[in-house]
KEVOZA-975411 format. One line per field, with one value per residue (C-alpha): y, z, x. Coordinates in pm, 1 decimal. Layout:
<nodes>
north: (Y,...)
up: (Z,...)
east: (X,...)
</nodes>
This chain:
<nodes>
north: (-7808.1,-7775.3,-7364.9,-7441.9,-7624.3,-7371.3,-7044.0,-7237.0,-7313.9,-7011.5,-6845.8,-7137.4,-6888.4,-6983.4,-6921.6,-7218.2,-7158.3,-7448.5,-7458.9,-7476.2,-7518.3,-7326.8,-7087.7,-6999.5,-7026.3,-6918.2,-6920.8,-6942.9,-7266.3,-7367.0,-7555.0,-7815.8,-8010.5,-8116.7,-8498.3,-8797.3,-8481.1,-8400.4,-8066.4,-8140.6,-7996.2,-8050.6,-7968.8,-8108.2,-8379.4,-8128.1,-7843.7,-7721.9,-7726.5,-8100.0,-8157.9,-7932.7,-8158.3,-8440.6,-8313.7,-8167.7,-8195.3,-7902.4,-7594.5,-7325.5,-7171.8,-6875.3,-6711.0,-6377.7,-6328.8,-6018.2,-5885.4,-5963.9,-6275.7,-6425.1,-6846.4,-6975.6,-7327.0,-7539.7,-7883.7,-8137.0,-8184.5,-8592.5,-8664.3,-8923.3,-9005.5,-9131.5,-9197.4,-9135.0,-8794.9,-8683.4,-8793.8,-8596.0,-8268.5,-8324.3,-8370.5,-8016.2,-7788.8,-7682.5,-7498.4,-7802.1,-8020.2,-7731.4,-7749.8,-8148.7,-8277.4,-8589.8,-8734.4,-9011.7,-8725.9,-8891.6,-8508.5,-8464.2,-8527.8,-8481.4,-8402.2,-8335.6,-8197.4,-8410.7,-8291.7,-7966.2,-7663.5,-7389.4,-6999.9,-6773.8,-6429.5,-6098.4,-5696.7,-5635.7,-5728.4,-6040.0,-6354.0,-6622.2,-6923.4,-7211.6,-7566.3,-7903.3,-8183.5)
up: (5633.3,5482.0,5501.9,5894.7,5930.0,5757.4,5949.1,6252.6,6115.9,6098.8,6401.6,6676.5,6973.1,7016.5,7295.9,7454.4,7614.8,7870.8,8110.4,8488.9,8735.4,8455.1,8459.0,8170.3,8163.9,7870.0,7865.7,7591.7,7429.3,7176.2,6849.4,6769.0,6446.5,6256.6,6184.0,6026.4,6095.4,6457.2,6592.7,6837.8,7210.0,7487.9,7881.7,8231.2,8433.8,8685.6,8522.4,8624.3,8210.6,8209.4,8519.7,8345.0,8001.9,8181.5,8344.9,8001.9,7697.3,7500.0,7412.8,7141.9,7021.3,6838.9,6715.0,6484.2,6213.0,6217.2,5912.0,6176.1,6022.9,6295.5,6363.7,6586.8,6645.6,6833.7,6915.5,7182.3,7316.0,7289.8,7567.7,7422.2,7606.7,7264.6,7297.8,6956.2,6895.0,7308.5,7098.7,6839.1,7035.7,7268.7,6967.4,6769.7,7065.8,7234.8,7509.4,7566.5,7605.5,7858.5,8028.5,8080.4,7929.8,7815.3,7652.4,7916.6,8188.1,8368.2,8397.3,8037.6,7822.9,7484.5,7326.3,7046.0,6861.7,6624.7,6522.0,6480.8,6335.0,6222.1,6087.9,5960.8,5904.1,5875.8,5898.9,5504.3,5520.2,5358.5,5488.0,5738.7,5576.2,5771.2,5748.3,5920.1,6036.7)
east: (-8205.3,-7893.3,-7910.1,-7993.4,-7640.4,-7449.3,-7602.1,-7522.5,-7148.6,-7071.2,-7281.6,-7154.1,-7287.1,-7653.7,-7900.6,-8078.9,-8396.1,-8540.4,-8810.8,-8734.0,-9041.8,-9286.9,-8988.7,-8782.2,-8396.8,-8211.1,-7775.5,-7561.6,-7391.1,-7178.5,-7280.0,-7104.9,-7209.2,-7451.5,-7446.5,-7729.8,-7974.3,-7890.3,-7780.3,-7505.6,-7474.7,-7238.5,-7301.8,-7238.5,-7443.8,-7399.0,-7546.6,-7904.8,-7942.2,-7891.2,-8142.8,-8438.4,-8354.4,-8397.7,-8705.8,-8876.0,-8657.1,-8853.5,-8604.1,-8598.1,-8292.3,-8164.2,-7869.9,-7814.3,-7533.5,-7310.4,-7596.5,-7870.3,-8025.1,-8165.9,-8223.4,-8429.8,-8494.9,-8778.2,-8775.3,-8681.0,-8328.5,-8259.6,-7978.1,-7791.0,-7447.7,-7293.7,-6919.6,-6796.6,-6954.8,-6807.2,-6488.6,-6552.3,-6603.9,-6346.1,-6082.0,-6200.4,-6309.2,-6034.5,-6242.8,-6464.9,-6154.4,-6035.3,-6340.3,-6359.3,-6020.4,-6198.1,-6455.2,-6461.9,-6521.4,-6818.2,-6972.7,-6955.2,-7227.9,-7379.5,-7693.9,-7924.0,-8177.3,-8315.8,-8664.4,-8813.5,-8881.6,-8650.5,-8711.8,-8456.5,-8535.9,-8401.6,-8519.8,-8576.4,-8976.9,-8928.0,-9141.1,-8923.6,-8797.5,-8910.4,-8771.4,-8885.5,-8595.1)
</nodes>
């Protein structure tokens, strides 16, 4: 899992795919950090992303390095409005704190992804590695 974390250190950009009315959405977030085995995410209450969440928490995401290794990630998004890591987020992500100036921001929120399945893969014809959290 630990290979997970890094690629996604250093490729924050990923792109979150969610289900809307058997429709899929798919727009681009920010990673946050990885902490106790959770993938952290921010967004708005107001967002339609929040709302289809709420409605069915299944997502996959993916993101691709500047070599074009590619991550993508399946699991369910856990919406957990936990003060300390909106603290967290808000103190290192200057855009986020743009965005909603506080963590106390009643529109911000956080969640995670806490178990799943991951593959990483590239174009040389090797096999995906695939890892379970």
């Amino acid at each position: 899992m630990q290979k997970v974390i890094d690629f996604l250190t250093a490729n924050t950009t990923v792109f979150i795919a969610t289900s809307d009315a058997s429709e899929a959405r798919v727009r681009p977030f920010q990673f946050q950090f990885a902490e106790d085995g959770r993938l952290w995410f921010c967004t708005a209450r107001s967002k339609q992303t929040f709302a289809q969440l709420q409605a069915d928490p299944r997502l996959e995401f993916s993101c691709t390095s500047p070599k074009m290794v590619t991550l993508r990630v399946k699991g369910k998004a856990n919406l957990d409005d936990n003060m300390q890591i909106k603290q967290r987020i808000i103190a290192n992500n200057g855009l986020v704190r743009s965005i909603y100036g506080s963590a106390e921001n009643p529109d911000f929120t956080v969640f995670s992804v806490d178990h799943g399945t991951a593959y990483m893969f590239d174009f040389t014809g090797n096999p995906p590695e695939s890892f379970s959290f």
